[in-house]
Biopython code that builds the backbone (N, CA, C, O; Angstrom):
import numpy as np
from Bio.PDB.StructureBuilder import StructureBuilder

atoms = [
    (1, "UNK", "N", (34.799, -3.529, 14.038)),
    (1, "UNK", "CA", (34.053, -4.393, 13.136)),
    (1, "UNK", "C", (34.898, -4.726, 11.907)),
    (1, "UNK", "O", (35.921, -4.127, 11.576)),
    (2, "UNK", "N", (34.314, -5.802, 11.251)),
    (2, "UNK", "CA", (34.914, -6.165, 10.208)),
    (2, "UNK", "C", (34.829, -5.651, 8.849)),
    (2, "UNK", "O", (33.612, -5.798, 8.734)),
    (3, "UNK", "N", (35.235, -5.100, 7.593)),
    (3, "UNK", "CA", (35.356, -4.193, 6.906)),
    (3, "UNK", "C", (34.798, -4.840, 6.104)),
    (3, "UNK", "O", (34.398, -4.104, 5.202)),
    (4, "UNK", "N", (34.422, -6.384, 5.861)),
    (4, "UNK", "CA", (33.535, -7.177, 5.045)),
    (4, "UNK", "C", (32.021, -6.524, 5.436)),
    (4, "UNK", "O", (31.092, -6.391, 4.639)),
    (5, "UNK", "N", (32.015, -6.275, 6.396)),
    (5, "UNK", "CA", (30.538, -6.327, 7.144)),
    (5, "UNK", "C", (30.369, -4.712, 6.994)),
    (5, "UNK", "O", (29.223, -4.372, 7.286)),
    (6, "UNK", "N", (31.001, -3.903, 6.711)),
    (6, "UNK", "CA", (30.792, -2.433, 5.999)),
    (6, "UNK", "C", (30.467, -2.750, 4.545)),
    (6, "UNK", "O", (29.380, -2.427, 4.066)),
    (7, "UNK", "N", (31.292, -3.306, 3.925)),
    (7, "UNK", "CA", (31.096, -3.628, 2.384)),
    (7, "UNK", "C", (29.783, -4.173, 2.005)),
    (7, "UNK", "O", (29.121, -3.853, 1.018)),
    (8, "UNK", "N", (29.488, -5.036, 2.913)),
    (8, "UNK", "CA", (28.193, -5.907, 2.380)),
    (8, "UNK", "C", (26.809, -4.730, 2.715)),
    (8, "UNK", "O", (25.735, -4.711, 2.114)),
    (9, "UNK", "N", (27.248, -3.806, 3.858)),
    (9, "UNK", "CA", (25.406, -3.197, 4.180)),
    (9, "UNK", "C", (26.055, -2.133, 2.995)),
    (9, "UNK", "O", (25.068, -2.192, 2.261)),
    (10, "UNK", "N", (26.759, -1.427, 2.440)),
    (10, "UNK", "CA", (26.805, -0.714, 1.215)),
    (10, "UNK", "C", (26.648, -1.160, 0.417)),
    (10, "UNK", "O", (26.314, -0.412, -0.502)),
    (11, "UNK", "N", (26.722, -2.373, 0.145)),
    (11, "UNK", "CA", (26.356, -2.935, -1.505)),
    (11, "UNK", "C", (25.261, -3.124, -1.318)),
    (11, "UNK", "O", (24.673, -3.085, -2.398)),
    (12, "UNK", "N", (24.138, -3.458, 0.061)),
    (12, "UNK", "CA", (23.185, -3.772, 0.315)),
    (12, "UNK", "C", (22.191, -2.723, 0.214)),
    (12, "UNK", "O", (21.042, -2.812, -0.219)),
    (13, "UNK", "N", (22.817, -1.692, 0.688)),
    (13, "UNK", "CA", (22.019, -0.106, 0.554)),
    (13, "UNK", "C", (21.754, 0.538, -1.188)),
    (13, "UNK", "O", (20.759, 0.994, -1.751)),
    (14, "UNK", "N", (23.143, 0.302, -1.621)),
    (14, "UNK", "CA", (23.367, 0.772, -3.280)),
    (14, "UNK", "C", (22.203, -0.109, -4.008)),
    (14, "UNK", "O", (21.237, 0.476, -4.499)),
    (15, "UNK", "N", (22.301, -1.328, -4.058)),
    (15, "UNK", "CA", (21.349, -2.378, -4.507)),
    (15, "UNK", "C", (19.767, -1.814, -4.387)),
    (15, "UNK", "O", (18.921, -1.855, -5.280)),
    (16, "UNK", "N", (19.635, -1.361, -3.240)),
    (16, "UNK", "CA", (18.626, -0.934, -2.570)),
    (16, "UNK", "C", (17.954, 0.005, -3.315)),
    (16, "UNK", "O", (16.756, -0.200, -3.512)),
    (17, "UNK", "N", (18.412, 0.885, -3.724)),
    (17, "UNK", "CA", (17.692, 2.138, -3.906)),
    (17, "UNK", "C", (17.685, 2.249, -5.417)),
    (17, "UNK", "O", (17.463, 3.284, -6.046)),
    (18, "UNK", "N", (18.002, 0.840, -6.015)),
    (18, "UNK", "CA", (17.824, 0.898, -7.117)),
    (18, "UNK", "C", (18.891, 0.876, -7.994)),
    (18, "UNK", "O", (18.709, 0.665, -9.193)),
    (19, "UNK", "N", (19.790, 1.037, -7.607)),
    (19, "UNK", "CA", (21.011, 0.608, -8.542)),
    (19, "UNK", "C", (21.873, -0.436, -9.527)),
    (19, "UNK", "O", (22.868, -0.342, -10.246)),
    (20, "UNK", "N", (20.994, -1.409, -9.177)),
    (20, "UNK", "CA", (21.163, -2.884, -9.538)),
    (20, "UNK", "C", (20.580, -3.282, -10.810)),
    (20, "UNK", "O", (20.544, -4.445, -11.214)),
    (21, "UNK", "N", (20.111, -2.236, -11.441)),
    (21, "UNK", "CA", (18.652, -2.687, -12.195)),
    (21, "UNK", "C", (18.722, -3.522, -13.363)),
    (21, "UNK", "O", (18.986, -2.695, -14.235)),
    (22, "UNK", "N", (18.660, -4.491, -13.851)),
    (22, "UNK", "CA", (18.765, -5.067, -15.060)),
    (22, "UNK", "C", (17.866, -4.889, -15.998)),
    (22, "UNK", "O", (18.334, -4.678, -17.117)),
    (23, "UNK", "N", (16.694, -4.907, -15.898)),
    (23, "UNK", "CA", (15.189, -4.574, -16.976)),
    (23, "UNK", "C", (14.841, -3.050, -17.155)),
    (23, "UNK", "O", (14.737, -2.552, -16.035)),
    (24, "UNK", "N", (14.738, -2.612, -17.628)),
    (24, "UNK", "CA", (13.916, -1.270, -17.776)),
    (24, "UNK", "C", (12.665, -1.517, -17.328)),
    (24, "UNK", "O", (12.159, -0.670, -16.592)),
    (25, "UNK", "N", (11.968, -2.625, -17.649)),
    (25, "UNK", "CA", (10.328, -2.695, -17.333)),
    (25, "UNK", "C", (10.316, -3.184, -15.924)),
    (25, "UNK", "O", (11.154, -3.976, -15.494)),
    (26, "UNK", "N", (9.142, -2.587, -15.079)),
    (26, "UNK", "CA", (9.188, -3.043, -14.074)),
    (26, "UNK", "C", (8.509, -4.141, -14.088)),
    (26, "UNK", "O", (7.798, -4.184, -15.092)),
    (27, "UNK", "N", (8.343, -5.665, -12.972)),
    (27, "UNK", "CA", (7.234, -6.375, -13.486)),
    (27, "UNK", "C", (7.162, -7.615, -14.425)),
    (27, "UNK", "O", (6.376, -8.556, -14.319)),
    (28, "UNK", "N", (8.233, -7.419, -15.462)),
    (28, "UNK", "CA", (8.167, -8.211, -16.125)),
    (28, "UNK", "C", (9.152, -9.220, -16.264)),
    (28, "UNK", "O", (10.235, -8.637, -16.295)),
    (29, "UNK", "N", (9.293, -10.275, -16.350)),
    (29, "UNK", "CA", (9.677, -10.894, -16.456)),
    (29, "UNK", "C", (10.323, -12.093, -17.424)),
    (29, "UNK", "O", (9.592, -13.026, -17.755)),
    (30, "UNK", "N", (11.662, -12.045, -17.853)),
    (30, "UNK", "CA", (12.178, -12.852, -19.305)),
    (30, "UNK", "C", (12.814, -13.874, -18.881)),
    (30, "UNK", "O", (13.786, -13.886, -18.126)),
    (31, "UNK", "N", (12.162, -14.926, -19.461)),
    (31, "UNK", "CA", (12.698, -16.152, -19.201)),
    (31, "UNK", "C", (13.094, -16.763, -20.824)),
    (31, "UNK", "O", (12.207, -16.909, -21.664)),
    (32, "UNK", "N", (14.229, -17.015, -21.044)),
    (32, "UNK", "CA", (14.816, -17.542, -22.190)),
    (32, "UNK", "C", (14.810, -19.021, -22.227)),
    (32, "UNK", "O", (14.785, -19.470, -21.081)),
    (33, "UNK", "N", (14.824, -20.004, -23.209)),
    (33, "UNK", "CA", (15.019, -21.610, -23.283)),
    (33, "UNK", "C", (17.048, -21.729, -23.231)),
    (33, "UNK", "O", (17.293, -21.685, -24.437)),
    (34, "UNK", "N", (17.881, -21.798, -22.796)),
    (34, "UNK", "CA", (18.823, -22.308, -22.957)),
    (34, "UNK", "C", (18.941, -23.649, -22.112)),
    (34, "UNK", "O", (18.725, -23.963, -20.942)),
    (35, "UNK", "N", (19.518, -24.480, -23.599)),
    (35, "UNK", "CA", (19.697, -25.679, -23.708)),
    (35, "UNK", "C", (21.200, -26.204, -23.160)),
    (35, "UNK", "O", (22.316, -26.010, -23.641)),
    (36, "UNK", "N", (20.776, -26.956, -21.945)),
    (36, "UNK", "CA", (22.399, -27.674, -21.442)),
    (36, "UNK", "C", (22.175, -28.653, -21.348)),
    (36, "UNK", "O", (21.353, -29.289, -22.007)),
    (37, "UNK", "N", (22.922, -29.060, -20.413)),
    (37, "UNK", "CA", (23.045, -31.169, -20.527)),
    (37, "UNK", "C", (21.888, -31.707, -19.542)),
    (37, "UNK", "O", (21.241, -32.751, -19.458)),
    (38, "UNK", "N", (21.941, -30.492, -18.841)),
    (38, "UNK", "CA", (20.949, -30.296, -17.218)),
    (38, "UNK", "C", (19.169, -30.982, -18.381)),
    (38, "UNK", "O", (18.264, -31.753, -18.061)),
    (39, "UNK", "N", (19.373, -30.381, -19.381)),
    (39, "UNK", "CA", (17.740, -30.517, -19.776)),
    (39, "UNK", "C", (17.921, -31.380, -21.259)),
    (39, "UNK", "O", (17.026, -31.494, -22.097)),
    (40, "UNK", "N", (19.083, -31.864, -21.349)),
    (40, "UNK", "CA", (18.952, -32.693, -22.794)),
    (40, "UNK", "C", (17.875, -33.892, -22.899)),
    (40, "UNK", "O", (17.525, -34.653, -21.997)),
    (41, "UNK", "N", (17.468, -33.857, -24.163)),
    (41, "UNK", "CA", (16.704, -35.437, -24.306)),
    (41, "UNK", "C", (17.006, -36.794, -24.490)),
    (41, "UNK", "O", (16.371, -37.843, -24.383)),
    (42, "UNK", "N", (18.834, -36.296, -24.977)),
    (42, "UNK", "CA", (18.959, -38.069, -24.819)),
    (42, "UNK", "C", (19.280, -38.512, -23.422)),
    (42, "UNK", "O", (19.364, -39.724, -23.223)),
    (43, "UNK", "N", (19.488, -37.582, -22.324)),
    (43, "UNK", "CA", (19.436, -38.138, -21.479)),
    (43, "UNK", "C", (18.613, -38.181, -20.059)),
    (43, "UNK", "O", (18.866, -38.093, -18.857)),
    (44, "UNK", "N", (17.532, -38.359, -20.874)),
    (44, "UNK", "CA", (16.404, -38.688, -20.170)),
    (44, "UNK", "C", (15.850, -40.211, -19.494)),
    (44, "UNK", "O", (15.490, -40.805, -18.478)),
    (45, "UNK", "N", (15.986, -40.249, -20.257)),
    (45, "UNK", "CA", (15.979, -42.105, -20.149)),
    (45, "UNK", "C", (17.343, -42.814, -20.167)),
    (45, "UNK", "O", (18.353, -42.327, -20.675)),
    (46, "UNK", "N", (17.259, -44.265, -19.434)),
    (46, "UNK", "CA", (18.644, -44.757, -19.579)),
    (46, "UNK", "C", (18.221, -45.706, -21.342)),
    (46, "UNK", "O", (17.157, -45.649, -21.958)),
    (47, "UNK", "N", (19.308, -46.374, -21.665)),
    (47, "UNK", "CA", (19.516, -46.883, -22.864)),
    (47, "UNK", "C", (18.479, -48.319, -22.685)),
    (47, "UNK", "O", (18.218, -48.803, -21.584)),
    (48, "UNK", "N", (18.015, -48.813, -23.870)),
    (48, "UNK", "CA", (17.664, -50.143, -23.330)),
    (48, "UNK", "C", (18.685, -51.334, -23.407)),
    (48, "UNK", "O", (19.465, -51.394, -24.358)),
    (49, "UNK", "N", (18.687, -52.435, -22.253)),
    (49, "UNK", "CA", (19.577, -53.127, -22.407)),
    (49, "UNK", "C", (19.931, -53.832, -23.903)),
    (49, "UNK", "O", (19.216, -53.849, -24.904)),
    (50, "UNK", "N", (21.114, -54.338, -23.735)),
    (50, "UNK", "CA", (21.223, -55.599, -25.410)),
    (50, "UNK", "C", (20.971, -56.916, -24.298)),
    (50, "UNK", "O", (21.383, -57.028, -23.143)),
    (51, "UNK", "N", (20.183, -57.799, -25.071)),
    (51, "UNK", "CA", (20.323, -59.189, -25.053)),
    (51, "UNK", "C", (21.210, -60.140, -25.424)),
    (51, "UNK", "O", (21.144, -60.640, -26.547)),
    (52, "UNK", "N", (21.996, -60.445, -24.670)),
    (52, "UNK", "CA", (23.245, -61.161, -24.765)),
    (52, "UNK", "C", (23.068, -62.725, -24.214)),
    (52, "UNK", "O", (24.030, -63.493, -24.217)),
]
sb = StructureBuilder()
sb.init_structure("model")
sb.init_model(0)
sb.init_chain("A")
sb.init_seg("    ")
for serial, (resi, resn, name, xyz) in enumerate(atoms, 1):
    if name == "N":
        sb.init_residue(resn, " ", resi, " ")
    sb.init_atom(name, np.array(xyz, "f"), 0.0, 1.0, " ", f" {name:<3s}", serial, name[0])
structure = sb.get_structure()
């Protein structure tokens, strides 16, 4: 077998049992506002044309 495919069910097992943990709280959930281009307001709309 391939030694990728050992690596991945151990990181898969470690993950597993809890090792991964980022929050202390279980359950809860943090969602922050960060602002990118993905969600800006000027570009929401296109511009209105000029009359020429």
């Amino acid at each position: 077998m391939d030694k990728n495919v050992f690596a991945a069910i151990a990181t898969a097992l470690y993950e597993y049992e809890g090792n991964n943990v980022h929050d202390k709280e279980s359950g809860v959930i943090t969602i922050k506002k960060h602002n990118t281009l993905w969600n800006a307001k000027f570009q929401n709309m296109t511009p209105k044309p000029s009359a020429k």
